[in-house]
N, C-alpha and C positions, 0 to 999 in steps of 0.2 A: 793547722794554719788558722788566722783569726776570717773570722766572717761577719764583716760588721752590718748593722741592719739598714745602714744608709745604700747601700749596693742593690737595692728594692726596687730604690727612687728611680724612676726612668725617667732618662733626659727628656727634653723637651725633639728632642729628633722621634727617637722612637715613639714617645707618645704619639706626634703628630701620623707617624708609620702605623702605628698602632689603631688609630680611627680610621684611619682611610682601607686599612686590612680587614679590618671589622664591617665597616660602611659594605662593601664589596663582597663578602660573605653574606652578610645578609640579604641585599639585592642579585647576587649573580649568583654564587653558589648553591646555596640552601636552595632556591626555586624550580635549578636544573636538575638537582640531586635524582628525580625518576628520569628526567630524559636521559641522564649518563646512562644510567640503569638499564633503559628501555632500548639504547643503541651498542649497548653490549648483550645484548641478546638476538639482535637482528642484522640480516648479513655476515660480513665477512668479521668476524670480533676479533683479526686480528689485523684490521686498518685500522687508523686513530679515530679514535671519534670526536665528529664533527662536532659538537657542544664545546671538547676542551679545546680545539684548535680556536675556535670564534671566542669562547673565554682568553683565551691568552691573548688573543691583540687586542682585547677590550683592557688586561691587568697591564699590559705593555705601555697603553695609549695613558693608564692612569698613576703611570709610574710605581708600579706594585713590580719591579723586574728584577732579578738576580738578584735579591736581598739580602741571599747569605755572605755576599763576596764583601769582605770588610776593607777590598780595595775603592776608594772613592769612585775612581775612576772609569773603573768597570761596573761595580755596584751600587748599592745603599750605600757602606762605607760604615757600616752599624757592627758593633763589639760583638762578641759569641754571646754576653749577653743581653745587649740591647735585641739582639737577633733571634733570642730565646723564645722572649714574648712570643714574637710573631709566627716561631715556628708550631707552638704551641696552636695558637690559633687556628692555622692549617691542616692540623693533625684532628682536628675533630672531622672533616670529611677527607679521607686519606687522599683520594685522588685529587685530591685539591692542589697540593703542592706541585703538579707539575704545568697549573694551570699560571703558576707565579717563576718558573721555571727555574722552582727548589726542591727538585726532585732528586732521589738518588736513583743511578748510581751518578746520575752526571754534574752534581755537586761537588763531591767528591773525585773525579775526573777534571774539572774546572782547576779546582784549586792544584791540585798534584799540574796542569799544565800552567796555571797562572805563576808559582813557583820553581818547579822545576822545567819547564820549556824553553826552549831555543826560540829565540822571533820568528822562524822558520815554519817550528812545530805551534807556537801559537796563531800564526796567520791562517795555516790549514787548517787548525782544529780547534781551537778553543774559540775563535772568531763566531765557525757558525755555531758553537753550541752557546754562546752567550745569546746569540740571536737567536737561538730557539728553534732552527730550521733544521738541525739534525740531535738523533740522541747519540750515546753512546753504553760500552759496559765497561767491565773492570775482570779479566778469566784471570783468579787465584787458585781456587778450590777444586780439589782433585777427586775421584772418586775410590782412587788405589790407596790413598795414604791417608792417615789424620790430620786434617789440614789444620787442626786447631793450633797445631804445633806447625809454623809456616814454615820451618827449617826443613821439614818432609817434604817439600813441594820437587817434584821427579821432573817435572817439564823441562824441556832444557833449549838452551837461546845459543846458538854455537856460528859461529863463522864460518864462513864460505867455506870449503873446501878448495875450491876452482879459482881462489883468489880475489874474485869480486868484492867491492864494497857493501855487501850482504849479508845479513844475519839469516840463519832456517832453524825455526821451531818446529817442535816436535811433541806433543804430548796430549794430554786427554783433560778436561776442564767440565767442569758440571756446575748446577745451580749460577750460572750467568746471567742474573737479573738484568732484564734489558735488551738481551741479545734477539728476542724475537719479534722487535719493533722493528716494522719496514723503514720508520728513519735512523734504526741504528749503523752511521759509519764509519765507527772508530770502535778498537777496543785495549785496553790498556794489557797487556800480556807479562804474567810475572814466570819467571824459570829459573833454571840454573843457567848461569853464565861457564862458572869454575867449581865443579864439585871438590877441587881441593883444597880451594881458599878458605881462610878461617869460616868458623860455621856462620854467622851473619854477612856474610861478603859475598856469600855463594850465589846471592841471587840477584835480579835484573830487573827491570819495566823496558817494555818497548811499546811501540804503539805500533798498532796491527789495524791496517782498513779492510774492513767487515769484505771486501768484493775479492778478496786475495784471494787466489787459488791454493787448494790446498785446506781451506778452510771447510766443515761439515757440521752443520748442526744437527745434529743425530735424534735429540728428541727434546721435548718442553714439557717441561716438569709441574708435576703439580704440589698444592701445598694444601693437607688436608679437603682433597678434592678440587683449590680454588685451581685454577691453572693462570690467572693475573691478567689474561689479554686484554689491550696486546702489548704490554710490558713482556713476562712470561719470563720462565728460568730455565735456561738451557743450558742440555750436556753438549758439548762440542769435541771436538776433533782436530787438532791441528796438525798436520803431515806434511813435512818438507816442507812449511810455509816459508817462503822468503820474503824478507823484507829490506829495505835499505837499512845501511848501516847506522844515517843521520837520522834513524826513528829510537834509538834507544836514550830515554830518559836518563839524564846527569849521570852518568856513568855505570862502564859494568863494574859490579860488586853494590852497587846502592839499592838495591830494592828493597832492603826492609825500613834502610832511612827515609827512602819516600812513602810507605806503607806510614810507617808511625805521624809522618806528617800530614796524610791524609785522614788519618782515623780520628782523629781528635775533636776536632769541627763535629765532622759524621756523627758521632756518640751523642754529640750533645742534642742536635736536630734528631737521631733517633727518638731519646729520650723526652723530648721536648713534645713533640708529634704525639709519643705513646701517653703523654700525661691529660694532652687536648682529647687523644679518642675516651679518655678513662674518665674525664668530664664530661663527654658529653654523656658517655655510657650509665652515667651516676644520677642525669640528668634524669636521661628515658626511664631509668628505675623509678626514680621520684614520682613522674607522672605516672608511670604505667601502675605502683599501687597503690595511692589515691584515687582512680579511677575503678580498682578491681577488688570484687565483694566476695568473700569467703567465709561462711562461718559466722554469718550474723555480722560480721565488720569490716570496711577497708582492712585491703592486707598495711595499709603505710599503720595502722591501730594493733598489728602484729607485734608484738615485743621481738621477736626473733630477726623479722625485717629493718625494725628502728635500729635495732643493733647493728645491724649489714651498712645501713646509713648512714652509722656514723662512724664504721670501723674506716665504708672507704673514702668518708672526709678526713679522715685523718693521715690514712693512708697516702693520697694524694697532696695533701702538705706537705708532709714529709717528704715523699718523693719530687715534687716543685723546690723545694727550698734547696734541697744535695744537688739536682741540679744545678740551679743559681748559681750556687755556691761555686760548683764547677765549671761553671763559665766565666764567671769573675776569676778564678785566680788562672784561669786560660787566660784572661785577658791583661793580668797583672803581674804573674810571675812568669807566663808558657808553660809548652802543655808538660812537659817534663816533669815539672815540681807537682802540677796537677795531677800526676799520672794515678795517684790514689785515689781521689774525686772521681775521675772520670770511668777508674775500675770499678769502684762502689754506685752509682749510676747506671752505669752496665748493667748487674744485679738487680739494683731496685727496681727502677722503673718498668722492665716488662712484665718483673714479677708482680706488683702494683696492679698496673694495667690488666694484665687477667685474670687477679683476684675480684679487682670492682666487676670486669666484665662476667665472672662466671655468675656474680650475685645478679645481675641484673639479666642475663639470661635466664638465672632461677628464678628469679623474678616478674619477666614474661612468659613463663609456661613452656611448652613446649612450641610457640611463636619464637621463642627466642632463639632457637636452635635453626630456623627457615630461615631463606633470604625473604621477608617479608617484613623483618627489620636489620639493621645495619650490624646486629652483635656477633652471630656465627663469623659473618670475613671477618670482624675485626677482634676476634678471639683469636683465628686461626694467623692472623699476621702479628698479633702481638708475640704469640708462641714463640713463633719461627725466630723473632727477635732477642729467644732466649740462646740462637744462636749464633747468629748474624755478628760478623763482626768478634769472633770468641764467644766461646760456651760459657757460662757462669762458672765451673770449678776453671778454667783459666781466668778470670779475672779476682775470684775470691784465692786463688792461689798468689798474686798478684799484690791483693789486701794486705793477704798474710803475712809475708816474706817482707812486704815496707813495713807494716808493723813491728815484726820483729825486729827489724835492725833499727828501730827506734830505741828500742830498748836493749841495746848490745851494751 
């Protein structure tokens, strides 16, 4: 599809979003970055901490709020890609975005209720998560089955027995990003509804309040050592859960419809975020050797480092522009005709991201590998990114196969 270079130019909205996003990062962000630090090591590290609570009624009071929702009315009201920029921007201090309350997974929760909810299901649930007073998660991912393939998903959503207006689940869920925040009180539940129905029909969303009996979070997962608190990723348990019948999202057999229409958005703010850490990461390299003497010379006077320098400015164009690219025709055809774009995005950008990050790890010594700068967490979450959301061989399988029937 064509990609013209005028689709660059940002409006004079998100410009105006764009300095006040910046303004704010530099004043508030950047300054608290050790106090975040300092209170995730003290106490109980899986209550919120109070820096980002006091950050967010300051981005709330400066109209920096919900900016991914491209509904006016709720949000900004900003296109996938006037929204890019900014998410960009947020992704150079990861925990930032939820300081703007554009965080996943309750992004991606937002929109899938902004969409598909009942006025019912939005007054309970979406209301307080625009406001920021509760989180939530999203339980797909199973531990028994390959969930990359979501047509395997065994959990199952079945109706009452007894008659009741009640649905009871049943099944086992792991890697629940979110689940181990004490303000999480919703959680989006996918299963089988009808294991006989055609294969994409099979499955459901219901929303599940985190206080249900029946419900167990069994343990909090770690990623490469990090364990996230107090976001945190949790295996759970759901046994005989009942819930009312009027919690199942736009009907049974739609879960993979609503799936696809939540991922979309998602990718691109992954991506987006993973381009801002791999700039800043590019950055610290920069400084870190010009400042450091090896060998009779600055390492940046190494021919081997200059190269790393400028493989990953290139690198990171490249990867900034595919996304662009894939948010503009998100914003101009929908995400379906996009659905190429948004595969190949997928791919690039974490791979992107922890190539610049491993060079500039290499590049700080063995500093680079301690929390005593910001690259190890944010190597070890790019990674994770390579599977988040589908693994690289399902989206390059994905590439493949539209390529091909181009040329049928």
């Amino acid at each position: 599809m064509s990609f013209e270079p005028e689709i660059l130019a940002l409006s004079k909205r998100a410009e105006e979003y764009r300095a006040r996003l910046l303004k704010f990062m530099d004043e508030q962000i950047y300054p608290n970055e050790g106090t975040w630090q300092a209170q995730g090591q003290a106490g109980d590290r899986w209550q919120p901490r109070p820096i980002v609570e006091a950050l967010k009624a300051q981005a709330q009071a400066a109209g920096l709020w919900n900016l991914f929702l491209p509904e006016s009315e709720l949000g900004a009201g900003l296109t996938n890609l006037e929204y890019a920029g900014l998410c960009e921007i947020m992704g150079r201090v990861p925990w930032s975005a939820e300081v703007f309350n554009c965080s996943a997974p309750d992004t991606g929760n937002m929109e899938v209720l902004v969409r598909y909810g009942t006025e019912s299901q939005q007054a309970q649930w979406l209301q307080p998560l625009l406001a920021g007073t509760i989180r939530s998660c999203f339980a797909m991912t199973e531990p028994d089955v390959a969930s990359s393939d979501a047509t395997n998903i065994q959990a199952r959503i079945q109706r009452a027995e007894d008659g009741s207006a009640e649905y009871v689940l049943n099944g086992r869920k792991w890697w629940i990003s979110g689940a181990g925040d004490p303000r999480c009180r919703i959680c989006i539940f996918m299963g089988q509804t009808d294991p006989t129905a055609a294969l994409h029909q099979r499955q459901s969303m219901i929303l599940v309040p985190m206080h249900t009996p029946g419900i167990t979070i069994k343990r909090m997962l770690t990623v490469f050592g990090y364990d996230d608190a107090p976001h945190g990723h949790a295996e759970m348990i759901f046994e005989n859960v009942r819930v009312p019948a009027e919690n199942l999202l736009l009907g049974e057999g739609r879960g993979f419809e609503i799936a696809q229409g939540r991922l979309g958005p998602g990718r691109i703010h992954h991506c987006m975020r993973l381009i801002g850490l791999a700039e800043r990461a590019l950055e610290s390299m920069c400084r870190r050797v010009r400042a450091r003497i090896a060998f009779g010379r600055t390492l940046a006077e190494q021919g081997t480092i200059r190269a790393q320098i400028a493989d990953s400015r290139i690198e990171i164009e490249q990867a900034r522009l595919l996304t662009l690219k894939a948010a503009h025709l998100m914003d101009t055809v929908g995400n379906k005709a996009a659905r190429t774009e948004i595969a190949m995005i997928k791919v690039v950008a974490p791979n992107v991201a922890l190539r610049v990050l491993d060079r500039a790890i290499q590049a700080h010594g063995a500093a680079g590998v301690s929390d005593d700068f910001f690259l190890a967490d944010a190597w070890a979450a790019a990674r994770t990114l390579r599977l988040a959301d589908g693994p690289d061989e399902v989206h390059r399988e994905t590439i493949a196969r539209l390529e091909l029937r181009r040329h049928e």
